[in-house]
N, C-alpha and C positions, 0 to 999 in steps of 0.2 A: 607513612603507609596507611594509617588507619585513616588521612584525610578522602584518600583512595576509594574505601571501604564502608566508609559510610555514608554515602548515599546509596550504595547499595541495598544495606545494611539495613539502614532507616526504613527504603521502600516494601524491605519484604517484613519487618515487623508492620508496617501501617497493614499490610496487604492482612495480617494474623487477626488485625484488631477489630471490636466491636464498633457499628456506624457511632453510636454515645460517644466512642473514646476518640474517634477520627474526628468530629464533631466540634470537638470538646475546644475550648481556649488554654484550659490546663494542660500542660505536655506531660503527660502520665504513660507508663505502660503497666498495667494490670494483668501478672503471668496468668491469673485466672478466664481471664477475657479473652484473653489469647485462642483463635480457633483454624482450622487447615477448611471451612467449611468453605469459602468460595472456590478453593482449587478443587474438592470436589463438587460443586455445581456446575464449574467453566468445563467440567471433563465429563459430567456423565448429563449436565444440559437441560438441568432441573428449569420447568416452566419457568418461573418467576423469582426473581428477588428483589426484593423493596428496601430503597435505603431511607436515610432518616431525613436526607437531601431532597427527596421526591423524586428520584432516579427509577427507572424502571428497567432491568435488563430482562429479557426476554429469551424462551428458548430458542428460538432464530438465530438470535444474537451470539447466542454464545454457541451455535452450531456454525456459524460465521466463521469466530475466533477460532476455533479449533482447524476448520478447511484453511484458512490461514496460514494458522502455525504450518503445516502439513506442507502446503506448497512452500512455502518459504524454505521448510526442508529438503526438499524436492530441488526448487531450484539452486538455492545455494551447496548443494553437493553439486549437482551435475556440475556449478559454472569451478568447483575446487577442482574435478576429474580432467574436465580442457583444460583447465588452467595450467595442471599439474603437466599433465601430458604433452601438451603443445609447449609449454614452457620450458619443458626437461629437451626436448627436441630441439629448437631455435638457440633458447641460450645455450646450450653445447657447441652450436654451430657458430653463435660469434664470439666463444667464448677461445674456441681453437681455430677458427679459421679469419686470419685476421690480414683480410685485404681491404683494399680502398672500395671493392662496392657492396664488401660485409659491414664497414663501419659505417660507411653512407645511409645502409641499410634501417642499421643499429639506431641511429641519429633520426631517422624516419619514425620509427616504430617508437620512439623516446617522446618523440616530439608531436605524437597523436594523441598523448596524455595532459598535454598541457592546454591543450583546445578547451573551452568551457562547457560545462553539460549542456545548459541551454543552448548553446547554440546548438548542439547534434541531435535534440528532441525532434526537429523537424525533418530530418534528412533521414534519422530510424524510424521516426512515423512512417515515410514515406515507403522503405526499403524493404518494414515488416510488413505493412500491408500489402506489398508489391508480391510477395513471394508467400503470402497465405497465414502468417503466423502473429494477426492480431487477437489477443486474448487467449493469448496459450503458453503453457507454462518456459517451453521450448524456445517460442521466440523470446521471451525474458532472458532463459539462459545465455543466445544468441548477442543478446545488448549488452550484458553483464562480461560477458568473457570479453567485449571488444575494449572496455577500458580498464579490464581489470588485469588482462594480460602483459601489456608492456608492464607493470611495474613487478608484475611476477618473473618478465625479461633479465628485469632489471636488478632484481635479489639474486635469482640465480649463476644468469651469467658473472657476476662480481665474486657471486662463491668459485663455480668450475675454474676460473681463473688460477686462483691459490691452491690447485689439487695440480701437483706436480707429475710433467709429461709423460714424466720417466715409466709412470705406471702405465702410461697407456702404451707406451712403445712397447714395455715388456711381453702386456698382454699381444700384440700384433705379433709380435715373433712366435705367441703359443697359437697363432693362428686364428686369435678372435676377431671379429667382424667390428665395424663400426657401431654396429647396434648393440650386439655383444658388451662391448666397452661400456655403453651408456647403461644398460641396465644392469649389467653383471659386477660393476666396478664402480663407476659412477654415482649411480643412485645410492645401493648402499653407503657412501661412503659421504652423501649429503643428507641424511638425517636433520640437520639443525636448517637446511637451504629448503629444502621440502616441508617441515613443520612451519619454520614461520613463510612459506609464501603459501601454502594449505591455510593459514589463519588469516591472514591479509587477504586474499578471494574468498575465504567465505563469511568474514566479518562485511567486506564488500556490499556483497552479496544481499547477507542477511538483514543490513538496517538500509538499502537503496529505496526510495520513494517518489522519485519524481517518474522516471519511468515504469515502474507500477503503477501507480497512478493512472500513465497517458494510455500504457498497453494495454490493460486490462479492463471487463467490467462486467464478468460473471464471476460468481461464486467459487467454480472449478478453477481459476487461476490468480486470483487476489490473495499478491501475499500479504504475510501479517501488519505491516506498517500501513498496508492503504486499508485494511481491516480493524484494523485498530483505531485510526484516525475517524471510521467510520462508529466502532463501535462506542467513543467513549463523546460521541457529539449528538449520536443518533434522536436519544432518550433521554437528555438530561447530563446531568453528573455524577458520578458513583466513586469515590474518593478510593474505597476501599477496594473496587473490580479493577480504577485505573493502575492500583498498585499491583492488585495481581496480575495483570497482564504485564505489565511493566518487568515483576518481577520474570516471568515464563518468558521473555523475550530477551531480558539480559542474558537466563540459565546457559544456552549452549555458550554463550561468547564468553562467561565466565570460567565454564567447565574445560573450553579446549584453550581457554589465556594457562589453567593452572596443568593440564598436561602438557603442553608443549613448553613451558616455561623454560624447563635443564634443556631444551631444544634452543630453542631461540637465544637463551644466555650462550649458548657454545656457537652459534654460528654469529653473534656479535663478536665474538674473542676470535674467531677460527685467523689464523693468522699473526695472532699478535705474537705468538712463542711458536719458534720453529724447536723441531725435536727428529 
């Protein structure tokens, strides 16, 4: 576990440490040294800071990373709400309605994940420009959900599966609806299918960089990885900013790996013990 944990680990102490000690050939950490002053500068966007490397971050710059951060938030929710939504929808539907052209179907939608990203950069170049949404946060979400959804298909339909009929029949005789069923019974009752395909869309999401990259190239819509890559090449090298960004960009994937954690351990298990 701790092999896990420390790179983590490592990057947000270098991120604490003084330019001397990052510097340094000795591996030392000096509690006294130790400071939170870059995470306030990257946040409140102090003109200048001078590393010992000859690095120069600028307040531009790190009013850059923060629009960044922001959209990245921005986007990678929106693409977890389709995901979640449109996902909870289809996989119900091939998870119980199981003919030759829902499996045909299924086998379609499986088999559009396995196509390479490069090759589909040019045909969503083409598709977003076509319909207005080059460099906007929107059409991101648009790219994001297209390959992020089969595999949210394909988490949850494998759950609804193991969630026995009986209940849903119950429910139709009290007179609940199709819909009814899915969200009044269903959902509830997939907690652990929902947490972890919630984290897989927006982990997704969150570190994608080649089509940020192509889609984007204002400020208003560059998430954090094509913001990052700009900000730590821009001015030099700043050992101690790459680690605090490094650090702020692991934060939410680390925070929502340790709340969903008892989610995601019970939707690996959900089946192995019937009761």
């Amino acid at each position: 576990m701790f092999y896990l944990i420390f790179p983590f680990l490592w990057t947000f102490v270098s991120s604490l440490k003084a330019e001397s000690d990052l510097y340094s050939r000795v591996v030392s950490v000096d509690i006294s040294n130790l400071s939170f002053r870059r995470y306030v500068e990257i946040f409140t966007g102090k003109e200048k800071l001078q590393a010992s490397g000859g690095a120069i971050v600028g307040g531009e710059t790190l009013k850059s990373f923060r629009s960044g951060y922001l959209n990245s938030l921005i986007v990678s929710t929106g693409v977890v709400l389709i995901c979640l939504l449109v996902g909870l929808l289809s996989s119900y539907a091939f998870a119980r309605y199981r003919n030759k052209l829902m499996r045909r179907l299924f086998m379609f939608v499986m088999g559009t994940r396995f196509v390479p990203v490069l090759v589909l950069t040019v045909p969503f170049f083409i598709l977003i420009r076509g319909i207005g949404m080059m460099d906007t946060k929107f059409g991101l979400v648009l790219v994001y959900v297209s390959f992020t959804l089969p595999v949210i298909v394909w988490i949850m339909s494998g759950f609804f599966e193991k969630i026995p009929i009986e209940i849903e029949e119950a429910a139709r005789i009290d007179g609940c609806s199709t819909l009814g069923i899915i969200f009044r019974i269903i959902l509830p009752l997939s907690g652990p299918a929902v947490a972890t395909s919630g984290l897989v869309a927006f982990i997704a999401a969150w570190q994608e960089f080649l089509f940020a990259l192509v889609f984007t190239s204002s400020l208003s819509s560059k998430t954090l990885p094509v913001v990052m890559a700009e900000f730590f090449g821009r001015q030099g090298m700043d050992l101690g900013m790459m680690s605090t960004g490094a650090t702020l960009a692991a934060f939410p994937i680390v925070i929502l790996a340790l709340i969903g954690q008892k989610y995601i351990v019970r939707g690996l298990m959900m089946g192995s013990v019937k009761g």
